[in-house]
SELO-446374 format. One record per atom (N, C-alpha, C): x, y, z; residue number from 1; atom name. Coordinates in steps of 0.1 Angstrom, whole numbers. Layout:
SELO-446374
+-------+-------+-------+-----+----+
:    px :    py :    pz :   k :  a :
+-------+-------+-------+-----+----+
:     X :     Y :     Z : NUM : CA :
...
+-------+-------+-------+-----+----+
end
This chain:
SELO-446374
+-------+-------+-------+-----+----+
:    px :    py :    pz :   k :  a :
+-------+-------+-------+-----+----+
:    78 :  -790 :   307 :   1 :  N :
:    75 :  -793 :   320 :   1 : CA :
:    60 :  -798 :   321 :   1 :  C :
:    55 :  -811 :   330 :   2 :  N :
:    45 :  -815 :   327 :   2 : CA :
:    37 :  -809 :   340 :   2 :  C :
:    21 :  -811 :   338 :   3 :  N :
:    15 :  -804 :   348 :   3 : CA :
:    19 :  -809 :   359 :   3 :  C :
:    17 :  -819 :   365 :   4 :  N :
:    23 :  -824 :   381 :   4 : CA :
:    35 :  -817 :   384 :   4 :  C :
:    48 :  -817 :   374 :   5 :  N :
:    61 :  -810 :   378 :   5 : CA :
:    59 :  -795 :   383 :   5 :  C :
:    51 :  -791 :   368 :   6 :  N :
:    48 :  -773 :   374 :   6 : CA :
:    41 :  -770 :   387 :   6 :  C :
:    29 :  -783 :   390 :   7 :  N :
:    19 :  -780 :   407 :   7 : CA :
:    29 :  -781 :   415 :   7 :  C :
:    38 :  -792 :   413 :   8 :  N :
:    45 :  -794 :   423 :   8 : CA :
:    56 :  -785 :   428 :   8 :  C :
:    62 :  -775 :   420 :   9 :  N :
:    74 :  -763 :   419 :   9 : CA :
:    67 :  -755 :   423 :   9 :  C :
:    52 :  -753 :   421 :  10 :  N :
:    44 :  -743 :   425 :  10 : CA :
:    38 :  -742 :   442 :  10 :  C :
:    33 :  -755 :   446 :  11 :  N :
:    35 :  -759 :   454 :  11 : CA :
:    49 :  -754 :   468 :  11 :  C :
:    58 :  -760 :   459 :  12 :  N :
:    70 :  -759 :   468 :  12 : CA :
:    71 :  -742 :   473 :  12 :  C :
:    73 :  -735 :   458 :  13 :  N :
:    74 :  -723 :   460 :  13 : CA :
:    69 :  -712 :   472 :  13 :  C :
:    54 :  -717 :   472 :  14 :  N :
:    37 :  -712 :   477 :  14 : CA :
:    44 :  -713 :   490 :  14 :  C :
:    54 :  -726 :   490 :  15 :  N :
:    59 :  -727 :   508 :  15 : CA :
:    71 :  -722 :   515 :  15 :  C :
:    80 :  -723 :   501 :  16 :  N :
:    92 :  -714 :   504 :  16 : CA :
:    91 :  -701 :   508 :  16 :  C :
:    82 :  -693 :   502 :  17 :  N :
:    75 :  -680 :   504 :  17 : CA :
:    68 :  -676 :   516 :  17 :  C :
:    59 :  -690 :   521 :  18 :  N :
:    53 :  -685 :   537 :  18 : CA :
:    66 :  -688 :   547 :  18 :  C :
:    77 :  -693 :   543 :  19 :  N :
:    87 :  -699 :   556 :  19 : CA :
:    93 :  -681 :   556 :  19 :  C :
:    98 :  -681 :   540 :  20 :  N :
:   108 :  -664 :   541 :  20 : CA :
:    98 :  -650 :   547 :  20 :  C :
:    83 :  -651 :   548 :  21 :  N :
:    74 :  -645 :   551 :  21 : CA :
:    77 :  -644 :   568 :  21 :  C :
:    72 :  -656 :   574 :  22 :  N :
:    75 :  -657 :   588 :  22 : CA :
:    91 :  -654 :   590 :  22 :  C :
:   102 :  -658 :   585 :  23 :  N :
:   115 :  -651 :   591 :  23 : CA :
:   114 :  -634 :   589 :  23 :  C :
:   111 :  -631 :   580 :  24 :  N :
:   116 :  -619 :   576 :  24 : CA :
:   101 :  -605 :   589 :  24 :  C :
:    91 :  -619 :   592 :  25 :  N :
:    82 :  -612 :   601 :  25 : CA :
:    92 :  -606 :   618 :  25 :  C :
:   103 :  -611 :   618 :  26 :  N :
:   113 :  -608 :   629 :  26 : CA :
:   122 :  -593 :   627 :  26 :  C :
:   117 :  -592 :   615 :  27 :  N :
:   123 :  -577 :   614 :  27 : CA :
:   140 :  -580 :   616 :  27 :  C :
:   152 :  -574 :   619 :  28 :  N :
:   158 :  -568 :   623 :  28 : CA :
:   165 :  -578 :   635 :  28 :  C :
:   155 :  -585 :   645 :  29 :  N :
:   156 :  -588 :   656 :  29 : CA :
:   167 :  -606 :   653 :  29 :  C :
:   177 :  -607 :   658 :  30 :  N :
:   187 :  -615 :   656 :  30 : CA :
:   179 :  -627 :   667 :  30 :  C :
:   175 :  -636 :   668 :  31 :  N :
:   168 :  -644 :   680 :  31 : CA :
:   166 :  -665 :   673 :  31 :  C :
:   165 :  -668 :   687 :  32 :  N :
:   174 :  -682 :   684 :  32 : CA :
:   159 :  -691 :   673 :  32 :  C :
:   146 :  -685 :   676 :  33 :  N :
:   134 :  -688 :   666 :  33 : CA :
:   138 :  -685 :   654 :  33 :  C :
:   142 :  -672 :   652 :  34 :  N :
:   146 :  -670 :   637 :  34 : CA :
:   159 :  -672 :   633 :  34 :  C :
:   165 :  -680 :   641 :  35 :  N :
:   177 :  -685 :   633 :  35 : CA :
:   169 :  -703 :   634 :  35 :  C :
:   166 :  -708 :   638 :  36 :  N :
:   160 :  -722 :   639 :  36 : CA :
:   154 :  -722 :   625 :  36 :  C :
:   144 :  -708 :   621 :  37 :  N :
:   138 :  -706 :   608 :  37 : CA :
:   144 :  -707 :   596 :  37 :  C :
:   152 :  -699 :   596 :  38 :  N :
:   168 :  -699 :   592 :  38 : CA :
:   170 :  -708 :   584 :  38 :  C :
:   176 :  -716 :   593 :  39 :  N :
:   182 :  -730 :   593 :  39 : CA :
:   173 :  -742 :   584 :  39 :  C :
:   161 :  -742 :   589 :  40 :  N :
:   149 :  -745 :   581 :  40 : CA :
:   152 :  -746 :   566 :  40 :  C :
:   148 :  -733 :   569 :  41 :  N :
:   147 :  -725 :   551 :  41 : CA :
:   157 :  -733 :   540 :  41 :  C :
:   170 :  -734 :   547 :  42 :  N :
:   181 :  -733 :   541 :  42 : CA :
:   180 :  -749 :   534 :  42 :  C :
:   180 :  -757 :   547 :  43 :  N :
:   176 :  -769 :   539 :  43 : CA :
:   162 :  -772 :   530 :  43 :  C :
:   154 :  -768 :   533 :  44 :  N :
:   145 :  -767 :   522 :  44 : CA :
:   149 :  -760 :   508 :  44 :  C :
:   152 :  -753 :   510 :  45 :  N :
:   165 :  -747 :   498 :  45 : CA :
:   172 :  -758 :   494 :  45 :  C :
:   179 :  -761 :   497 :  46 :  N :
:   191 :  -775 :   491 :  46 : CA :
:   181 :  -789 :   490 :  46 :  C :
:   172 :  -791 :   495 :  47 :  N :
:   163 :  -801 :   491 :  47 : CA :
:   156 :  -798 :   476 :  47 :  C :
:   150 :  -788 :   478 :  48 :  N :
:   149 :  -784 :   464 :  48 : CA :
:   154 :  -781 :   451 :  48 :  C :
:   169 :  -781 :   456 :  49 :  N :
:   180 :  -777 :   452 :  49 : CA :
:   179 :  -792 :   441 :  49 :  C :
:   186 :  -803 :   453 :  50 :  N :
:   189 :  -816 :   451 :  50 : CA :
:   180 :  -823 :   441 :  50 :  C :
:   161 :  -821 :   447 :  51 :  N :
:   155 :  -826 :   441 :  51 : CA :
:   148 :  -821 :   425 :  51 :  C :
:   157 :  -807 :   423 :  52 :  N :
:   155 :  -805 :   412 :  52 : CA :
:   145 :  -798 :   405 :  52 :  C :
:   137 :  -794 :   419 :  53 :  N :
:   119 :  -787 :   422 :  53 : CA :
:   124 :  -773 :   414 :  53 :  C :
:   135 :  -766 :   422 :  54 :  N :
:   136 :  -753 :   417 :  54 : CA :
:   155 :  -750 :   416 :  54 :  C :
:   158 :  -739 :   406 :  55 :  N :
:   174 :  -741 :   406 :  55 : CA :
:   173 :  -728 :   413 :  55 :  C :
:   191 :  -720 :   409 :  56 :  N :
:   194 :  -717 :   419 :  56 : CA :
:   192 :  -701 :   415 :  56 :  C :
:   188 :  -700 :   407 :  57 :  N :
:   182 :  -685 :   395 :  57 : CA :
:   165 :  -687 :   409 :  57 :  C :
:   163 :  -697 :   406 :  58 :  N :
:   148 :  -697 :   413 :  58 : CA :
:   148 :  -691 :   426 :  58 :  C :
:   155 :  -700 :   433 :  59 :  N :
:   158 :  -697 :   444 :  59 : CA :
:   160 :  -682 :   447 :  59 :  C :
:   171 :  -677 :   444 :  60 :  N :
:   174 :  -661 :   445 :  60 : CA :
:   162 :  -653 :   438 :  60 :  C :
:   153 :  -656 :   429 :  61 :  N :
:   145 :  -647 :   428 :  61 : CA :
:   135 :  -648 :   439 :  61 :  C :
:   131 :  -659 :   441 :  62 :  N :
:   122 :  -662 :   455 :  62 : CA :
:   121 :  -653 :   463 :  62 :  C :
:   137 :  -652 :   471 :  63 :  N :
:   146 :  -645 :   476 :  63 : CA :
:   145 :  -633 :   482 :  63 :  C :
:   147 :  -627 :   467 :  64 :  N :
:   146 :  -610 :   462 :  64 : CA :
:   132 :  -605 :   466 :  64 :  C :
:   124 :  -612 :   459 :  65 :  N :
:   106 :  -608 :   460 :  65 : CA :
:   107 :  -607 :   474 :  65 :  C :
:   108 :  -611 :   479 :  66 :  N :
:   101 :  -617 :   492 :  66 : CA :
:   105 :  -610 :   504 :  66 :  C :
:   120 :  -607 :   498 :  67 :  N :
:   128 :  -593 :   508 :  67 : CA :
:   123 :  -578 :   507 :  67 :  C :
:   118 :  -578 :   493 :  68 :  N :
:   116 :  -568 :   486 :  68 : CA :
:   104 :  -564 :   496 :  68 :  C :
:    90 :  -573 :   494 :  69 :  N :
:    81 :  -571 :   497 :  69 : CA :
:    81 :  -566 :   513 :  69 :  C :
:    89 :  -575 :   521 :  70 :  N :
:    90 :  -572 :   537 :  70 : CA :
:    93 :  -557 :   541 :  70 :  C :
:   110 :  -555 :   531 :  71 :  N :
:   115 :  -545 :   534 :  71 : CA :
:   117 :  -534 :   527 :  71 :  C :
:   110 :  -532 :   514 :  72 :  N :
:   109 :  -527 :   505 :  72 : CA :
:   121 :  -518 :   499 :  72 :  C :
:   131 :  -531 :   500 :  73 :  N :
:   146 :  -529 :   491 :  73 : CA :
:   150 :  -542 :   493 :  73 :  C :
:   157 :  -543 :   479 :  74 :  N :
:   161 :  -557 :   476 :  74 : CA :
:   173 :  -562 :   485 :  74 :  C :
:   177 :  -574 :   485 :  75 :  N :
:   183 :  -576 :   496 :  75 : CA :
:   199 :  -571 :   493 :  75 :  C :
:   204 :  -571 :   483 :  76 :  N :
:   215 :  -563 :   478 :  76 : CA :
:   216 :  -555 :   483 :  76 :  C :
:   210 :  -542 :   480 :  77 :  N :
:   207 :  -527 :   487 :  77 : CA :
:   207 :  -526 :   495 :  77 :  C :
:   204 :  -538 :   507 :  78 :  N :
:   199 :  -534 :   521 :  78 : CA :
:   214 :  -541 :   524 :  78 :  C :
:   220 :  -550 :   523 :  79 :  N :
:   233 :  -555 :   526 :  79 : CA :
:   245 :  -539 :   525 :  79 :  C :
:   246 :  -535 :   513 :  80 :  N :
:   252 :  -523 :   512 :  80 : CA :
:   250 :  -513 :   520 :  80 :  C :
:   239 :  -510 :   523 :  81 :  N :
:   233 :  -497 :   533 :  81 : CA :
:   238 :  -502 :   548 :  81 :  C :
:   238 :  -516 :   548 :  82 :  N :
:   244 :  -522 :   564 :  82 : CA :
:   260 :  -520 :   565 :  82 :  C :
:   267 :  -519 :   549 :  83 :  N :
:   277 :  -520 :   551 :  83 : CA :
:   285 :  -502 :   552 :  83 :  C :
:   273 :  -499 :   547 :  84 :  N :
:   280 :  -483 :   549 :  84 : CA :
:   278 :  -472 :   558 :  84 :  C :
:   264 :  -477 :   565 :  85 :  N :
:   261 :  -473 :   578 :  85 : CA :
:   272 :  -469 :   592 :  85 :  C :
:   279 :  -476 :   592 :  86 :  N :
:   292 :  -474 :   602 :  86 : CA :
:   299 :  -462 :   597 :  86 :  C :
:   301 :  -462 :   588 :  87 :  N :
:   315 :  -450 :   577 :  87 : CA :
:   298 :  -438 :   578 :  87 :  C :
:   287 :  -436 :   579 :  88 :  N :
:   282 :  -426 :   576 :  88 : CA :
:   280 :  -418 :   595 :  88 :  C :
:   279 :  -431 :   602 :  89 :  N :
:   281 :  -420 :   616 :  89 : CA :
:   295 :  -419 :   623 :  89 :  C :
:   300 :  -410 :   617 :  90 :  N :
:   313 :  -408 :   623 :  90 : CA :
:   313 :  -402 :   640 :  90 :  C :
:   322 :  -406 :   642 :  91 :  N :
:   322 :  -404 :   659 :  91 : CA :
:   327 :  -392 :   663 :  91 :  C :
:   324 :  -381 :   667 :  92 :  N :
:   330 :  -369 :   672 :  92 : CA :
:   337 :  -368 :   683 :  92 :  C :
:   349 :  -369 :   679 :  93 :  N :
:   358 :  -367 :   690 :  93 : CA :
:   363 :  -356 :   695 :  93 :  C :
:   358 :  -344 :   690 :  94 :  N :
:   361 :  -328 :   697 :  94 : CA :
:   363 :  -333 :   714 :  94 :  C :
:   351 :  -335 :   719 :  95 :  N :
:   357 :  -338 :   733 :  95 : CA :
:   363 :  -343 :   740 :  95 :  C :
:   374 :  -351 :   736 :  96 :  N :
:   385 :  -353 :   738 :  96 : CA :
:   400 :  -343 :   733 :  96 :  C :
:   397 :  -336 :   726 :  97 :  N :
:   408 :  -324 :   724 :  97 : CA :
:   412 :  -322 :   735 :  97 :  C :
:   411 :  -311 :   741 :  98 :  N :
:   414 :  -307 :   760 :  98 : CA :
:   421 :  -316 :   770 :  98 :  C :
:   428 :  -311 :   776 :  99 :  N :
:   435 :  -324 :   782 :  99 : CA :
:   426 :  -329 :   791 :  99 :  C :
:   430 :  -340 :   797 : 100 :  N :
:   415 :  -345 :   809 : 100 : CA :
:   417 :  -338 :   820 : 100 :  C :
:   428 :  -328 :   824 : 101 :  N :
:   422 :  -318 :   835 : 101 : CA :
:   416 :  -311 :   833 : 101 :  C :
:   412 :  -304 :   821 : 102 :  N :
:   402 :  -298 :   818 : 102 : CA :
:   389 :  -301 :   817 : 102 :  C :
:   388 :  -313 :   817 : 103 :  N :
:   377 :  -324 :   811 : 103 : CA :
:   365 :  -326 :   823 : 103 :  C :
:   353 :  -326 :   817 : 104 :  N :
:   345 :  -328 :   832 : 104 : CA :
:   334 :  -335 :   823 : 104 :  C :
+-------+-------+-------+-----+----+
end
């Protein structure tokens, strides 16, 4: 890799990192700025992709860091914990036993 290629991947990186920085500054919050950011990102991703700056190993480690740092669990972990969340608050239906004349 010659110096210009590596400033240049380094470069890219330095900015792929402030875009995932500002999305991930939304926390939680689902909103039409941070899907527009989103959206952004994504093709800057595939540009990078295309032009070769960074592959796709790069990419996801980018990724990882950067989720890590925001949310201090990798984005794996945090996908799983979303997915098990529903199955861990079970809904208590005792109050419904009784028939509804009883019911107040």
């Amino acid at each position: 890799m010659s110096f210009e290629s590596a400033y240049k991947k380094n470069k890219y990186v330095d900015k792929a990192r402030e875009k995932l920085r500002e999305i991930y500054s939304f926390g939680e919050r689902k909103t039409t700025t941070r899907s527009k950011l989103h959206d952004q990102l994504e093709g800057y991703f595939k540009a990078g992709l295309l032009l070769g700056i960074v592959s796709e190993d790069d990419v996801g480690i980018i990724v990882d860091e950067e989720h890590h740092l925001a949310f201090g669990t990798s984005l794996k972990e945090r996908r799983i914990k979303e997915k098990l969340t529903p199955l861990a608050t079970a809904t208590n239906w005792k109050k419904f036993d009784p028939p509804t004349v009883h019911r107040r």
